[in-house]
VOPAGU-2260 file (C-alpha; in pm, 1 decimal, decimal comma):
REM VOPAGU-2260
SITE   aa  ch    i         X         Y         Z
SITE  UNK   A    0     164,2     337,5   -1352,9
SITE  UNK   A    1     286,3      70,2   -1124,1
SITE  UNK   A    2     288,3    -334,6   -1236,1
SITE  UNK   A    3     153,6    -561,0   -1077,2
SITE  UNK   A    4     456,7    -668,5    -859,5
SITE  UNK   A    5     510,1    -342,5    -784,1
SITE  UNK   A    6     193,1    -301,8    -623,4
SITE  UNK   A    7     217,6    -552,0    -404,0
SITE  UNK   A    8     597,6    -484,9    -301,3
SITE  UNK   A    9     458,4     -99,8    -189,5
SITE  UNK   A   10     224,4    -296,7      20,4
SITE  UNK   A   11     407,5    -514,2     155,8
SITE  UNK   A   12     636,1    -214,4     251,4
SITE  UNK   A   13     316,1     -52,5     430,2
SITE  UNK   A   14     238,8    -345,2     638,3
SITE  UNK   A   15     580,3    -398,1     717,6
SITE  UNK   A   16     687,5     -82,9     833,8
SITE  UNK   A   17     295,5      78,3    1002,8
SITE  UNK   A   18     105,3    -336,0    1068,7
SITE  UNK   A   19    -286,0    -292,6     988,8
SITE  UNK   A   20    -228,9     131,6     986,6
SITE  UNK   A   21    -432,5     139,0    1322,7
SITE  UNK   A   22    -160,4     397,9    1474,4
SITE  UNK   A   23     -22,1     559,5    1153,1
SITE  UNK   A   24    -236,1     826,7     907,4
SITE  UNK   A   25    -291,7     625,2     586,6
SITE  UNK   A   26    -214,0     924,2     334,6
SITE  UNK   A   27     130,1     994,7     448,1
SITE  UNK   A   28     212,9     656,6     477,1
SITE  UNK   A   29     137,5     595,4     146,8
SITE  UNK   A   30     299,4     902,1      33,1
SITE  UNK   A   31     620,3     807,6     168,0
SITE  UNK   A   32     564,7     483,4      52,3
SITE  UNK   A   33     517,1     604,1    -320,7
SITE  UNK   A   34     637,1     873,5    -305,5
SITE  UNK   A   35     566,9    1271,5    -392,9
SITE  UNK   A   36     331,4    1220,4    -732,7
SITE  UNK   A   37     173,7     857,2    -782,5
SITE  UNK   A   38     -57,4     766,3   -1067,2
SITE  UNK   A   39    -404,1     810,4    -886,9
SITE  UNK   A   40    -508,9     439,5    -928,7
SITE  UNK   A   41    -229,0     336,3    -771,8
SITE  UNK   A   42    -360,2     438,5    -471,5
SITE  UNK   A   43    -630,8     237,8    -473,8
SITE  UNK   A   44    -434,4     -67,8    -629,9
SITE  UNK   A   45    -206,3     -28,8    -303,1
SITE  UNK   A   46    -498,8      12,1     -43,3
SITE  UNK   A   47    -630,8    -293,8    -158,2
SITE  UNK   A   48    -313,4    -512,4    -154,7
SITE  UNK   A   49    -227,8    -378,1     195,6
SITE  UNK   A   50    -594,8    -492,0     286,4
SITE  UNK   A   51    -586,2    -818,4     130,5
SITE  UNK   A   52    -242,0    -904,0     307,8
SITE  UNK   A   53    -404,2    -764,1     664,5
SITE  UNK   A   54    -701,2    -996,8     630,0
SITE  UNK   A   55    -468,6   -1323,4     466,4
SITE  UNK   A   56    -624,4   -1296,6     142,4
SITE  UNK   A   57    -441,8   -1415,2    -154,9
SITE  UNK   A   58    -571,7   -1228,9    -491,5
């Protein structure tokens, strides 16, 4: 399982490299962001950070 920092570096990676994931399919992107077998809640830890940086939320 991923800290806390690490959760939010993945995300940042997201956004950096595919913006808001308009043009790029979210699952492979966070596949190749994570990489071949992440913890299943760090999915959803990482979702959220990428959507809290697209909408300029601090957590």
């Amino acid at each position: 399982m991923m800290s806390d920092r690490e959760v939010w570096l993945k995300a940042w990676d997201v956004v950096r490299t595919h913006g808001a994931l308009e043009s790029a399919p979210v699952v492979a992107t966070l596949l190749d962001i994570l990489g071949d077998d992440p913890h299943h809640s760090d999915w959803a830890r990482v979702a959220a950070a990428v959507d809290a940086i697209n909408e300029g939320v601090l957590q």
